[in-house]
LOKE-639792 format. One record per residue (C-alpha): x, y, z negated. Coordinates in steps of 0.2 Angstrom, whole numbers, plus 5000, padded with zeros to 4 digits. Layout:
N
XYZ...
***
This chain:
845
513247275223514347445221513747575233515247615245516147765246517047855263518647955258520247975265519447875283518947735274517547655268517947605249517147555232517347635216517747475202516247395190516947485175515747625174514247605184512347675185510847565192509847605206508047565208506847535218505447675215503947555218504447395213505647445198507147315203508747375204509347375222511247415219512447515209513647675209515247715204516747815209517847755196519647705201519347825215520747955220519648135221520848245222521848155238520148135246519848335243521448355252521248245267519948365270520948515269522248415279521148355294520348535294521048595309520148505321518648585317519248755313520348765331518248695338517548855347515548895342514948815355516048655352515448655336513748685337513548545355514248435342512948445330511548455343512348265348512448215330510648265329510148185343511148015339510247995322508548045327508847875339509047795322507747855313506547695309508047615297508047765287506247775284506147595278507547635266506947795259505147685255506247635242506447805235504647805232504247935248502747895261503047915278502548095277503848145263505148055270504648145289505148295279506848245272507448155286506948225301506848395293508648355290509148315308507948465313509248545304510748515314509648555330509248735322511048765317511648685331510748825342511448965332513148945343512249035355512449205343514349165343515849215355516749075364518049065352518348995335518149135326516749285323516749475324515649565314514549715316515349895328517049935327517550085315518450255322519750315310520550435317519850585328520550545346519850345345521650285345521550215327520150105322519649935313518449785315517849645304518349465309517649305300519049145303518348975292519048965277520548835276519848715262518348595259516548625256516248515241514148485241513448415223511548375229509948335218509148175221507548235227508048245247509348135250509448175269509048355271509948415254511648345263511148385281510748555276512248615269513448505282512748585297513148745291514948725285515248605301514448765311515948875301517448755306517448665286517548505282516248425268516248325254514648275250514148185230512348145232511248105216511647935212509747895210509547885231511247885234510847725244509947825258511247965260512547825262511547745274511447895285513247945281513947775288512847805303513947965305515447895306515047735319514647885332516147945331515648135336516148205318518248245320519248145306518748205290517348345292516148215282516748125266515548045253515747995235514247875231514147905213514448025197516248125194516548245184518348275190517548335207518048505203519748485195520848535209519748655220520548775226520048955233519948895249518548765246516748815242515648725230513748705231512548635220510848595220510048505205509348565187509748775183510448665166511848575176512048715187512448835175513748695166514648685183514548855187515948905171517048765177518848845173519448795188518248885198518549045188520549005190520648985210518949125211518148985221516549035231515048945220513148945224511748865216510148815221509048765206507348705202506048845198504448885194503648925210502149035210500849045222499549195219497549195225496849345232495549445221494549425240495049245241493349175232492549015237491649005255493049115263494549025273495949085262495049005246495348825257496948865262497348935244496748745237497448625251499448735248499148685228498648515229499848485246501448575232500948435221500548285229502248295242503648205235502648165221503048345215504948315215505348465227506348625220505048725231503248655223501948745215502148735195501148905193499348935201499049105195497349165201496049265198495149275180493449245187493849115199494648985189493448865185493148885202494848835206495148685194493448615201493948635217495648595216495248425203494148355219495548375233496548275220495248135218495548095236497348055232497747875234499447825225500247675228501647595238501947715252502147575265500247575265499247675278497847745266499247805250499547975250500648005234502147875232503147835216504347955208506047915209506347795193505447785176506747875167506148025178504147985173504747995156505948135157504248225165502948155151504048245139503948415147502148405149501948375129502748535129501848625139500348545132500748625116499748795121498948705138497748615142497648465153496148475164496448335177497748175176498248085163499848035159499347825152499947685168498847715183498147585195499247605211498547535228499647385233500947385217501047345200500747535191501747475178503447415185503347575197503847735192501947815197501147945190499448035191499348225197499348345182498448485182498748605166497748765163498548895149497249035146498549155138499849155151500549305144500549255124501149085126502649085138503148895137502248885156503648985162505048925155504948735156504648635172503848465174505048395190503448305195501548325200501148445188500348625190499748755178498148875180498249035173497249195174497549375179496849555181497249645193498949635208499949705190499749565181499949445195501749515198502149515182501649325178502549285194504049355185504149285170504749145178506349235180506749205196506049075209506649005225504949045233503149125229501649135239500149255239498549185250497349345254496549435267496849575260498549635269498549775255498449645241499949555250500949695252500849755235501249595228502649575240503549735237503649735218503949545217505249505230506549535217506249385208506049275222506949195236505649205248503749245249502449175262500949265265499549145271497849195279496649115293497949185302499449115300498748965290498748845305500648885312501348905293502648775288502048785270502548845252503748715251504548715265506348805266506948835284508748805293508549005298507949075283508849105268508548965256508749035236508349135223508949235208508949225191508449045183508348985204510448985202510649165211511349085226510849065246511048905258510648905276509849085281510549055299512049175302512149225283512549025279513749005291514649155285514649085267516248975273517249095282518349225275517949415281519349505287519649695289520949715306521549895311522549925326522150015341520649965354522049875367522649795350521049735346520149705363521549545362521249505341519349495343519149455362517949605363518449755373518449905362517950095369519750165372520950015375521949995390521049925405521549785412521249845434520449685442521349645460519549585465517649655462517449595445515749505450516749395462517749305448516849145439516449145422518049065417519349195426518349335418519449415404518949565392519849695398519549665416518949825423518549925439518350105446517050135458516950265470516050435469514050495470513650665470511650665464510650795473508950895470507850785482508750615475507850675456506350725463506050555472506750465458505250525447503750515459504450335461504250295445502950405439504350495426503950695428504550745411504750945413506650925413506650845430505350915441504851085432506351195429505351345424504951255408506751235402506651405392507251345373507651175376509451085379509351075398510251205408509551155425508551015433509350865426509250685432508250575423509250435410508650305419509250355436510950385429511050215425510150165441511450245452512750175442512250005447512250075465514050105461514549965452513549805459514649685470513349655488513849485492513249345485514449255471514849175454513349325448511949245448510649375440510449535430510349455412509849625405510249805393510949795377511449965373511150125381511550315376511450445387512850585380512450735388511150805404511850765421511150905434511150915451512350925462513550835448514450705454514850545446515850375445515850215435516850135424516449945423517349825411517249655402516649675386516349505379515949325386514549215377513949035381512348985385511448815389510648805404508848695406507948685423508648695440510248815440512148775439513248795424513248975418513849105405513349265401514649415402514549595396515149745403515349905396514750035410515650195406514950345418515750495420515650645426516850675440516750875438516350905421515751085414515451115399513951245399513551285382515251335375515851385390517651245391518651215406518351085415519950995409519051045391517550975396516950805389516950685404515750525397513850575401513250395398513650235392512850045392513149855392512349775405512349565404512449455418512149285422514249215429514149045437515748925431516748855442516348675450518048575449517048405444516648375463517648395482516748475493516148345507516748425522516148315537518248295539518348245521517048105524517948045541519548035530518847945516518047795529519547775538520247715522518947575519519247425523518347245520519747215507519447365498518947315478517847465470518447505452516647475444515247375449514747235460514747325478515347275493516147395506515047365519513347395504514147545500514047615515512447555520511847625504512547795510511547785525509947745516509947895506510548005521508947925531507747975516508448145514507848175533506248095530506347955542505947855524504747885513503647705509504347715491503347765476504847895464505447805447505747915437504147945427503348115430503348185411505148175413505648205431506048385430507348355418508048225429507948335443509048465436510448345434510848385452511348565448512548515433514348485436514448325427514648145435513248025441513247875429514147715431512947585427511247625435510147525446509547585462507647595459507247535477508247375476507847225468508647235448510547165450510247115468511047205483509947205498510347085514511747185526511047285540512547295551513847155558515247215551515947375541516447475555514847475564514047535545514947665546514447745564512547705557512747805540513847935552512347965564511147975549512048095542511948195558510048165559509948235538510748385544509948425559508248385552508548535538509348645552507648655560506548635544507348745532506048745520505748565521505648445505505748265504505948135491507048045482506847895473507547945457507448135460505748155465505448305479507148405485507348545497508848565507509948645495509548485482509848365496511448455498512048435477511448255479512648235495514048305484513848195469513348035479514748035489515848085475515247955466515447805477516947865487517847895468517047695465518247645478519547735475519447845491519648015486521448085486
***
């Protein structure tokens, strides 16, 4: 069966006139084939580029809630995907780390939105000043780039390499086109389709060709970016394609290396970094079966320690059970086919050429619960080459499999200089106590590498390993490593989006980049600005606050409050020499008073003090000076809210404070002359959104919506009738005052809280849910004789609800689903019940 491909929205199959085999790792039967011959590349590229818009016009925080679903829709899935990628020859361990790392890397992109404006484009870093008066000036803007992001993955993590990549160009607003390694192409197919039936990806951000092309990069253009991860051979073939060197099309590659990790001089046996030190090796060489880009291939260690090391690391390695991966007690699965296990006894004849090979063999091993021949398994090799510096064969051919070489060194020197010669890693790894040790190896060998770990008792038991690249870390290396970055957080996302320098004026660009520049126009607010929601909130939006003249006492109190006496408040016969002319008001009472001037009393949308950004104090205020405040919008951020609060964003506000009066003591200006601006800050606060989900239930509202039930009336979703919904209503209104509370709560206690905090959100109570204190599917017996007295009942037990709380303010009761509510609770849970039901039968105007 040919391996289907998704292009162009359709799920097709590439014809049987050039196909490769794929196998399963354990059992060595061919489970399927790959082709994308007959397949129409070049339109599937453009489809991308075509149906690109719907990602790119996304904001951040579309993008990135988008991803968190997709993440959270496959994680549901998992189970069929660990039983497929059995046949790639992983254990539940390895594949724990491609799969679920790979949806833990959606999550971790996914929160980066959080770091982004609510738009669909960037702004990075301060704006510039070109000219003198502030009137001229620039700023950097990242838009995505208009193309595809065209992903050519190795074979070794069919889930994450994909994942990794898509979450980062879906973050930027790009579309993807992924070509996995035909070897487990089966497993990211699987996952793919998955995608598509959920239905959260918009047309055409995810295509996949389930086989080898090698026209894939005939008609990029320079819109689209290409990655590759795979072998540094087939990277650097790609990476002089003509076409990329016509259009100038962004390429990164992600190669195998030979990964070092370095013992500490004080890392001998007995000591907790010597355990660490051998468990990182043999974990580097056991995981994946050694196919990972990250693993060990070069122990370098200490002269005098090792034989110490071989013997130690040769009995961690006797504990290995290999065999099929399904089993319990196997530890080390099968390597992706036999051609692989050849392709691998073939290096290690090379190395072997200078090295010795003092555990393993490379002969057919018995496997536990498989045939060790029809399986593509192989014993952990462990090479030892004494003259790491005279024979250089250990660092410049890689075994893609469990193999590992020991070699010796003197001193940090030689240590760097034997992680070097690998020219260039994705990661290396030094395990010491010694922080010295670390730091000098760090320093002098972080040009050669990608990334370095530094592992100790400390940070042994939290460290994700050697091996383990991380969704906010930058994920590559230079030199033989391919010289390129994936992931690294911000710095991936930016890798698909064009920078752009803008100059204009602040007003011009407080409307390009939605960020309010020092300078521009303000925008005077016909209200307080903290009265307005977090939707009406513009950048621009400013106010001008009245006046404070700050006296003698108001400093003096101001420091024995706090405990500030710096000389230049409270001693003014110590300001001989120094900057300060007279008794000057302290920086943070300057901002303190400012918020005097600026904060709004009542209470509205601003729910809290978020906190300081920046702050710069220009010159002294002294006493006597008077001040007022400029407040203005600077920018508006998302965030997600968890916990008991309503739907919020944060805003910040450029706090300007001026000097009403301004002398210029030192050079003796006018005060015309004089430079106004003493300080300056953005301040963030938490801004409640608006609640347009929900009616407020007014107790004439309610009256309203009754008198337009009737016995007849037929609810647009479930099985109630008038009469039981009403009765319903006046259940819940009589355990909200307490008068019930027989009833054990539901919702089970680990996840109550969570529940609970449903209430505060502005979204809709579900359709389809049971009523935990009735009888599944069945409606209680009616209470009342007809609907009209139900209604007077549920009436007077509203009554008795509010009453009860008007006297018991601080009261709590429960709630079936909801667990304990206070009044205010009680009063979110009025407003969506009635909402609901009343909306159930078509009641609310």
């Amino acid at each position: 069966m040919i391996l289907e491909s998704y292009i162009n929205g359709h799920w097709v199959k590439g014809d049987d006139s050039n196909t490769r085999n794929m196998y399963d790792a354990i059992t060595g039967d061919v489970i399927g084939l790959t082709s994308t011959e007959g397949l129409d590349i070049a339109s599937a590229l453009q489809f991308g580029r075509d149906n690109g818009k719907a990602l790119r016009d996304m904001t951040f925080q579309q993008r990135g809630n988008m991803i968190k679903k997709l993440a959270l829709y496959l994680n549901k899935r998992k189970e069929q995907f660990y039983e497929i990628s059995y046949k790639t020859g992983a254990t539940r361990a390895d594949s724990w780390v491609d799969i679920e790392g790979g949806f833990g890397n959606l999550f971790a992109n996914a929160s980066l939105r959080k770091l982004f404006p609510d738009q669909s484009y960037a702004v990075e870093g301060d704006a510039i000043d070109l000219s003198r008066g502030g009137r001229f000036m620039a700023h950097h803007i990242l838009v995505p780039k208009k193309g595809v992001a065209v992903h050519i993955n190795a074979f070794n993590f069919p889930v994450w390499g994909m994942l990794e990549k898509c979450a980062v160009n879906w973050m930027a607003g790009m579309p993807a086109v992924v070509l996995p390694a035909p070897q487990t192409a089966f497993l990211t197919e699987a996952v793919v389709r998955e995608i598509i039936n959920s239905g959260i990806l918009p047309k055409g951000a995810l295509q996949l060709l389930s086989g080898l092309t090698t026209s894939i990069l005939d008609t990029v253009n320079s819109q689209d970016v290409v990655t590759f991860t795979g072998s540094a051979h087939t990277g650097r073939k790609l990476k002089v394609h003509p076409r990329l060197t016509e259009e100038s099309v962004p390429f990164t590659m992600e190669a195998d290396s030979l990964n070092a990790s370095i013992l500490g001089p004080d890392a001998v046996p007995g000591t907790p970094e010597f355990a660490i030190f051998i468990k990182e090796v043999r974990k580097e060489i056991t995981s994946k079966c050694g196919q990972k880009c990250t693993a060990i291939r070069r122990v370098i260690v200490p002269e005098n320690l090792m034989e110490d090391v071989q013997i130690a690391l040769g009995k961690q390695l006797e504990r290995t059970v290999i065999g099929d991966p399904k089993l319990r007690e196997v530890r080390m699965g099968a390597l992706i086919n036999n051609d692989q296990r050849d392709a691998i006894k073939t290096q290690i004849a090379k190395i072997a050429q200078t090295a010795d090979m003092v555990y393993g063999s490379t002969d057919t091993i018995e496997a536990m619960g498989a045939d060790g021949a029809k399986g593509a398994f192989m014993s952990p090799i462990v090479m030892r080459e004494n003259n790491p510096f005279k024979n250089t064969q250990v660092h410049e051919i890689e075994a893609f499999g469990p193999v590992t070489t020991l070699m010796p060194y003197n001193g940090v020197e030689e240590a760097i200089e034997l992680a070097q010669m690998g020219k260039g890693s994705l990661v290396s790894s030094v395990v010491t106590a010694d922080d010295a040790f670390a730091k000098a190896y760090t320093i002098e060998a972080a040009s050669h590498h990608g990334r370095i770990l530094t592992l100790n008792r400390d940070s042994a038991p939290q460290s994700t390993g050697h091996g383990s690249p991380l969704p906010l870390l930058v994920h590559g290396g230079p030199g033989r490593a391919g010289g390129g970055e994936e992931m690294g957080g911000i710095r991936g996302i930016k890798h698909y989006m064009q920078r752009c320098a803008v100059q204009g004026s602040p007003t011009s660009l407080t409307e390009i980049t939605g960020i309010y520049q020092p300078n521009g126009d303000y925008k005077e607010a016909e209200q307080h600005p903290f009265a307005y929601h977090y939707e009406d909130i513009k950048p621009g939006m400013s106010l001008k606050t009245h006046k404070r003249t700050i006296t003698d006492n108001d400093i003096q109190n101001f420091a024995n409050l706090t405990w500030d006496h710096f000389y230049a408040h409270t001693d003014i016969t110590s300001l001989d020499g120094s900057i300060f002319e007279k008794r000057t008001a302290h920086g943070y009472f300057i901002i303190s008073a400012a918020a005097g001037l600026f904060v709004y009393p009542n209470k509205g949308p601003v729910s809290a003090n978020y906190g300081l950004e920046d702050i710069r104090f220009l010159r002294p205020l002294y006493h006597n000076d008077t001040i007022y405040v400029r407040l203005t919008c600077k920018e508006k951020r998302e965030r997600d809210v968890s916990g008991r609060e309503h739907p919020s964003g944060i805003v910040k506000w450029y706090v300007e404070v001026f000097d009403a009066e301004p002398v210029d003591y030192e050079n003796g200006k006018t005060d015309e002359e004089a430079e106004a601006l003493v300080a300056v800050a953005t301040i963030l606060t938490m801004v409640e959104k608006k609640q347009t989900t929900f009616v407020e239930m007014t107790e004439s509202r309610i009256n309203n919506c009754l008198s337009k039930l009737n016995e007849n009336t037929q609810p647009s979703w479930g099985t109630m009738t008038p009469q039981q919904m009403v009765e319903h209503l006046e259940l819940t209104y009589r355990i909200a005052a307490g008068e019930i509370q027989d009833f054990e709560v539901a919702t089970p206690e680990k996840v109550l809280d969570k529940v609970a905090a449903t209430l505060w959100d502005y979204n809709k109570m579900p359709r389809d849910y049971n009523f935990p204190l009735y009888e599944a599917g069945i409606q209680p017996a009616l209470q009342h004789k007809d609907l009209d007295e139900a209604k007077k009942a549920m009436l007077d037990a509203r009554k008795a609800y509010l009453d009860f709380y008007k006297n018991n303010k601080k009261a709590t009761t429960n709630n079936a689903v909801f667990g304990k509510l206070n009044k205010y609770e009680w009063y979110l849970m009025e407003r969506k019940h009635l909402n609901h039901h009343f909306e159930q039968f078509n009641l609310i105007d």
